[in-house]
N, C-alpha and C positions, 0 to 999 in steps of 0.2 A: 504494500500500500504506500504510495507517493505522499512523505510526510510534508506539511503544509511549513513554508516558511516562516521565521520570523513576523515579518512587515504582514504576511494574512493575514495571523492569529490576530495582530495589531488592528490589522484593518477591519475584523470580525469582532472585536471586543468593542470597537469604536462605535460599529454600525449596532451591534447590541444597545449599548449602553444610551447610544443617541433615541433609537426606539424605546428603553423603556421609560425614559427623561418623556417624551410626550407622551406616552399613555400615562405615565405618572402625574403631569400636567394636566392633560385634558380629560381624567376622568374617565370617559369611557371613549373607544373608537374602534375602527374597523380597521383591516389587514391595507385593503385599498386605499382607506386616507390616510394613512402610517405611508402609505408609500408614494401618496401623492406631494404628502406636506415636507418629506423630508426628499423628494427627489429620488427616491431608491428603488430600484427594480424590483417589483414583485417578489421575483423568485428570491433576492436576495432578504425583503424582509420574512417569507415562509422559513427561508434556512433559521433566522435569528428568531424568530416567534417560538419556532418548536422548542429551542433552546430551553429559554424565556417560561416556555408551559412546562417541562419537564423540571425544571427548577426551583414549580412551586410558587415563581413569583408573576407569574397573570393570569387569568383566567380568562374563560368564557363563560360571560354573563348574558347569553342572550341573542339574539339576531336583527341586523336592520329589516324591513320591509322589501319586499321583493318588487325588482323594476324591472323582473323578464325571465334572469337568470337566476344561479342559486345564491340564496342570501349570504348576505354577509356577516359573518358571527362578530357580534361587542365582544370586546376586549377592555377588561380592567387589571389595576392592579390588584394581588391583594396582600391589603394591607397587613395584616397580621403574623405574615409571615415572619419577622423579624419586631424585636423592641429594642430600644435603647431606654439605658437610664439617665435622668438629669438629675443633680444635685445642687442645690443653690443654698451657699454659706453666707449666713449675714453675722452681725455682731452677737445676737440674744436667739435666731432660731437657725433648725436646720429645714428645708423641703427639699422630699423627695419626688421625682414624678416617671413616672412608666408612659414610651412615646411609640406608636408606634409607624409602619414606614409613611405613612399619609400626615406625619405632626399632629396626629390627635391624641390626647390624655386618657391613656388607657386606666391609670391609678394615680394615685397622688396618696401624700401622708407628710407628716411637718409633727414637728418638735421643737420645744424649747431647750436651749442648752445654748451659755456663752462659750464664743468660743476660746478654747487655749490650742497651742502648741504643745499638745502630750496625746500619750495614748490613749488614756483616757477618753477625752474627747474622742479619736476617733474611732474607738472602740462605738460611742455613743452613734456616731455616725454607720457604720457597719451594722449594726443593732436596729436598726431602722430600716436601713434598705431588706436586708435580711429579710425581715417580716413582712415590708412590701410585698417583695418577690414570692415570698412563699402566699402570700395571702391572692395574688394575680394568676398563680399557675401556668406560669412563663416556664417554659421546658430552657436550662442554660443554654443549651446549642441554639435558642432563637435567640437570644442578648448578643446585640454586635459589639455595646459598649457601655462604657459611663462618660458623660460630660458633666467637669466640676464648675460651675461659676461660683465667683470670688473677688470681694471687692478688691481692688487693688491693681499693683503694678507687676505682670509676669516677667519672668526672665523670656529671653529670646526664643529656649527650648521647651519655653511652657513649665517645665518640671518645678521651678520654683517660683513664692509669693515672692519678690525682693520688696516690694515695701506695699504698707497696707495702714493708712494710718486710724481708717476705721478700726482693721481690727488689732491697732496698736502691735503689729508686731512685723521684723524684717525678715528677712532669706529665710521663709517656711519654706520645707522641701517636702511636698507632694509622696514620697516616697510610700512611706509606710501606710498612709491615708489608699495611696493606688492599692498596693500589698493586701491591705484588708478588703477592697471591697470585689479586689478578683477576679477584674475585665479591665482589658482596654480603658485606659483612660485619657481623656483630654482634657486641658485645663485652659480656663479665658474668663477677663474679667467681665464680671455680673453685667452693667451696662451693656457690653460687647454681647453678651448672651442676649441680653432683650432685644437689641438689633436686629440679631439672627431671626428672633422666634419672627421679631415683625417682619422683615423680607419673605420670609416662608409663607407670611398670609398675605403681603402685597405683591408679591415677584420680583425677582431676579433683576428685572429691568428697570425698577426703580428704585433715585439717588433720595435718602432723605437724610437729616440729622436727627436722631432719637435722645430724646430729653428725658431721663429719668430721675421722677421725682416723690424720692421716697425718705426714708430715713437719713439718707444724703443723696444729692447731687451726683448725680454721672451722666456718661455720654456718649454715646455713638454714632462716627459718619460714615454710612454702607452706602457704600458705591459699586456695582456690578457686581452686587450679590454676596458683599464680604466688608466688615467692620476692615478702615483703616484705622491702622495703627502707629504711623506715625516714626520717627526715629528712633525716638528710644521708647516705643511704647505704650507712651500715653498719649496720645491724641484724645482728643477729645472730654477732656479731661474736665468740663465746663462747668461740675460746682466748684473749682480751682480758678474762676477768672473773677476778676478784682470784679467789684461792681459801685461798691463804695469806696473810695479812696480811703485807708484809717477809721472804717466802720466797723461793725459789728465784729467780735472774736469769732476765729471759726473753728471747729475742731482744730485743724493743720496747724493752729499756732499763726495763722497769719488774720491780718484784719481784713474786714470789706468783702469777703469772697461772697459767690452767690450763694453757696451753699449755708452761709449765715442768715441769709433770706428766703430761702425757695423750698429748703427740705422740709419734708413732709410733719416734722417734728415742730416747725416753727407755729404749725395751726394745731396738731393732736394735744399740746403742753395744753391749749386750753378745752380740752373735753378726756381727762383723765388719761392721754395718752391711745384713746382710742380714734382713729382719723375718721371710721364709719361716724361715729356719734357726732365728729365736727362737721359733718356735712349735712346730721340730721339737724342739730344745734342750726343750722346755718339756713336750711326751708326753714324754721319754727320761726325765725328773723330775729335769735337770739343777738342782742344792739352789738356785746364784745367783740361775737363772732362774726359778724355781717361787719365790722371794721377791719377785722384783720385781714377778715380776705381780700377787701377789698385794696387794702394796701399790697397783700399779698402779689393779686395779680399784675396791679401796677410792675414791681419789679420783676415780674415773672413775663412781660410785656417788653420790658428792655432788653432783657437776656436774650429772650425769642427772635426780636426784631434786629439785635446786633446777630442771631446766628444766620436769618437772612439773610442780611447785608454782605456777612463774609463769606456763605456758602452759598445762597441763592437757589437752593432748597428746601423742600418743605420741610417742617416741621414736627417731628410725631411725637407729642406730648404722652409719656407714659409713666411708670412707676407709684406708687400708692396713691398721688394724684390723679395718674393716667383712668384711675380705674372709675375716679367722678367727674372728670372734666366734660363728657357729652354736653350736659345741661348748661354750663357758663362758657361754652367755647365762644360762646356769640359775641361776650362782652369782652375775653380775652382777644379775640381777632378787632374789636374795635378799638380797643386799648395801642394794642402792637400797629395795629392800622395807620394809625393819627403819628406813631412816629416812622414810617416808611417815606423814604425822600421818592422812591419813585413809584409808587401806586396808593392807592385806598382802599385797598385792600387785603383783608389778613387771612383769606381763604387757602394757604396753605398750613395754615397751622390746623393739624386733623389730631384727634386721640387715637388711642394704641389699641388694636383691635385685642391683645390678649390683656384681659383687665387682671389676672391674678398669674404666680408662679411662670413670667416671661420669663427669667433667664434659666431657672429651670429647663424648662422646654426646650431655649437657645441651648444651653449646654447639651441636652440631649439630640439634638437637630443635627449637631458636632458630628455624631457621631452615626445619625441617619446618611448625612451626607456621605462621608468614606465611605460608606456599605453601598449605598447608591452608587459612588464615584467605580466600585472594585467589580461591579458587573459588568 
């Protein structure tokens, strides 16, 4: 038997993977439009379909309607073949979530625990997925991975936190936290994860900046489908930009930053630390809390309209904010509006479609993608 070259297998893996990238996109289709939309010879996409259905990873769901000849069998993916895990480390909890290949929530689970740099800790963390996984009845050989988001600044190779001033500690090394949980793992900070999840519900082809607004300030600018990251980094670093000259103390030790104004702490401090309740406080047209926000979004209005100006992108308002801005986007877009030098209007600033456990998701998305990418 005439073994196939190099550059075939190559060229066979491509014309796979480009096929299952649109049936994956478009939900459901037929053999014919698979071959019309990508240009490829019939025969060549039957060779890659069979593939494809022996694998596990598409089906046949169905048939078009008949215009003579014999119909044409739907084609989806399916999804369940495969889960990744996401984990999203904040200062006081952990969440877990089970994704599977279409980015939907198959499980989720969350705990309290601050974090430290010891075993402990992640023992805490392994303890949790654990019981997830056993409670989902996920067979291991379907887990392609874990994806960790984590506030902070990664090393180049991912493998360590080098600074994280949320969670007050430098050069974590991811090590022993991969070791316990006993897959594949990728590591990206939390903002960068909620980028991700957002692009996976807007697409590939759009450029926005992702405002996350939660316990602090972060940021994300995804361009063609992937958070920049910048030289050393931190791009996008955006509760770290001055806003008051010599204002407010901010965690970092510097004054003025945004994140002295915008995190999500600066409104929950007045409803017990709860942000749901500040929002209900705020329909009831409690006088405090109808002030603060209002100031609130004033500054939250500047931040926005100067990431405009410099990126000339839309805007995607998300993180513990993210998850009630629907209802006041109106007045925020009028706000940012009135200081835009070249239009009147704030209609690119949209909310975040995933209202709870985005970088979760993102971190798990990590690692949908490589499985997708390795077909």
């Amino acid at each position: 038997m005439k073994k196939l070259s190099a550059s075939n297998i190559d060229v066979r893996k491509v014309n796979r993977n480009r096929i299952y990238r649109l049936i994956h996109s478009s939900g459901t289709i037929s053999r014919p439009e698979i071959a019309k939309r990508l240009t490829m010879s019939l025969p060549t996409v039957l060779l890659n379909m069979k593939s494809l259905l022996e694998q596990g990873l598409v089906e046949e769901t169905g048939s078009l309607q008949s215009t003579g000849g014999r119909k044409a069998a739907i084609i989806s993916i399916v999804h369940d073949t495969r889960h990744a895990v996401g984990i999203d480390i904040t200062r006081n909890r952990i969440v877990g979530t089970l994704v599977d290949l279409a980015g939907k929530v198959c499980a989720r689970t969350e705990a309290s625990a601050d974090f430290a740099p010891s075993s402990a800790y992640v023992e805490k963390v392994g303890k949790l997925l654990d019981t997830m996984l056993e409670d989902s009845c996920i067979a291991p050989d379907r887990l392609v991975g874990a994806g960790i988001s984590i506030p902070g600044v990664l090393s180049a190779d991912g493998s360590v936190l080098t600074t994280s001033h949320v969670l007050k500690t430098q050069n974590y090394s991811f090590h022993e936290l991969d070791a316990r949980i006993g897959l594949p793992c990728t590591h990206v900070n939390d903002a960068n994860a909620a980028g991700i999840a957002e692009m996976w519900s807007v697409g590939p082809d759009r450029h926005f900046v992702y405002l996350s607004l939660s316990n602090s300030v972060g940021g994300a600018l995804v361009w063609d489908g992937n958070p920049r990251l910048g030289d050393n980094r931190r791009s996008s670093e955006i509760g770290h930009m001055t806003l008051v000259p010599d204002g407010k103390k901010c965690y970092c030790g510097k004054k003025g930053c945004l994140d002295a104004y915008c995190a999500a702490t600066t409104l929950s401090r007045l409803s017990r630390g709860d942000i749901g309740r500040f929002f209900t406080q705020l329909k009831q047209g409690d006088a405090k809390v109808v002030e603060a926000w209002n100031a609130y979004l004033d500054w939250l209005a500047i931040a926005v309209n100067s990431l405009r100006m410099i990126f000339d992108y839309d805007v995607v308002i998300g993180g513990y904010i993210g998850a009630y801005i629907d209802e006041y986007l109106g007045d925020l877009r009028r706000r940012a509006a009135c200081r835009n030098t070249f239009n009147d209007s704030g209609e690119y600033i949209t909310a975040c479609r995933h209202k709870t456990e985005a970088s979760a998701v993102g971190a798990a998305l990590m690692q949908i993608e490589k499985f997708i990418d390795s077909i």
